[in-house]
C-alpha positions as CSV (number, residue, x, y, z in Angstrom):
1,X,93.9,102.6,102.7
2,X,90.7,101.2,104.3
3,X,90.5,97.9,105.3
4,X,87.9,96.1,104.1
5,X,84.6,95.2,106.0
6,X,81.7,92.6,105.4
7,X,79.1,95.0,107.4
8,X,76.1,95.5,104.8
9,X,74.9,98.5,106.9
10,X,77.3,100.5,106.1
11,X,78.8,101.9,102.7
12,X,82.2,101.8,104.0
13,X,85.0,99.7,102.1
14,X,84.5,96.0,101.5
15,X,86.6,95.0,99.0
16,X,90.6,95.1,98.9
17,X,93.2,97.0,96.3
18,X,92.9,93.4,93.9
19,X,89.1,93.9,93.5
20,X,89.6,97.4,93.4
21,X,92.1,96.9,90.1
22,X,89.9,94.1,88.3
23,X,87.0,96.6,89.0
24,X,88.8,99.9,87.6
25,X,89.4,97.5,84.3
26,X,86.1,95.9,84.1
27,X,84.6,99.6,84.5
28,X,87.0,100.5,81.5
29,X,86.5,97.6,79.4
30,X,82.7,98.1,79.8
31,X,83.0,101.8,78.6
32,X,85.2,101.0,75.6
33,X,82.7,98.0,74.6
34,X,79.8,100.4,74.5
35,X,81.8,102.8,72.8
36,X,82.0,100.4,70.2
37,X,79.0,99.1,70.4
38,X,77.8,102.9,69.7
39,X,80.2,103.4,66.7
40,X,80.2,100.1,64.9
41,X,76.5,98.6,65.5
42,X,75.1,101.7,66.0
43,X,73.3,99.4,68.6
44,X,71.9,102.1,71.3
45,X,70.7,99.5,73.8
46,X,73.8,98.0,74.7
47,X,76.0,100.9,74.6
48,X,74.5,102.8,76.7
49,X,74.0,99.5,79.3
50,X,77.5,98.7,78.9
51,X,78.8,102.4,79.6
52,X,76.0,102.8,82.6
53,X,77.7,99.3,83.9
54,X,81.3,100.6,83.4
55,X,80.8,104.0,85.3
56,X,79.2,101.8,88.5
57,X,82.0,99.4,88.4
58,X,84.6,102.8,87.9
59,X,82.2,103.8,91.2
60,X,82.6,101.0,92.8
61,X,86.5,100.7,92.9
62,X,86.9,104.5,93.6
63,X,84.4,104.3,96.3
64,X,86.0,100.8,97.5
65,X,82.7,99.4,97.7
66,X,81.1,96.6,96.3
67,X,77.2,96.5,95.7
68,X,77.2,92.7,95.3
69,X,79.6,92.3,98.5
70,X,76.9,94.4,100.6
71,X,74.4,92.5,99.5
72,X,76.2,88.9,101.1
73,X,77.6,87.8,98.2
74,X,80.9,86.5,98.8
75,X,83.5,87.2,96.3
76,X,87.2,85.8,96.0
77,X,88.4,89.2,95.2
């Protein structure tokens, strides 16, 4: 596995296998929400943020990159 890096240049892994789990989940989460959203509310908006939102965080934790990270934000996971 990569080891994380804090150089924003670069798309190259900066986040470790901990972020990479709460992100997998989040990304889940987020897709099952809008789901819901879709089914229950029938509330287009939200669904279809919230399921755009889950597939970047699913991105992000396959990819092992974080866009907030790369922009200097400093995260504790």
């Amino acid at each position: 596995m990569t080891q994380p890096t804090d150089d924003p240049s670069t798309a190259a892994c900066n986040i470790g296998p901990t972020g990479r789990w709460i992100r997998l989940l989040l990304g889940l989460a987020a897709i099952a929400a809008g789901v819901w959203f879709w089914v229950a509310k029938d509330d287009g908006f939200w669904s279809i943020g919230l399921v755009v939102a889950g597939l970047f965080m699913i991105y992000e934790a396959v990819r092992g990159w974080c866009a907030l990270r790369a922009l200097g934000l400093k995260m504790p996971f």
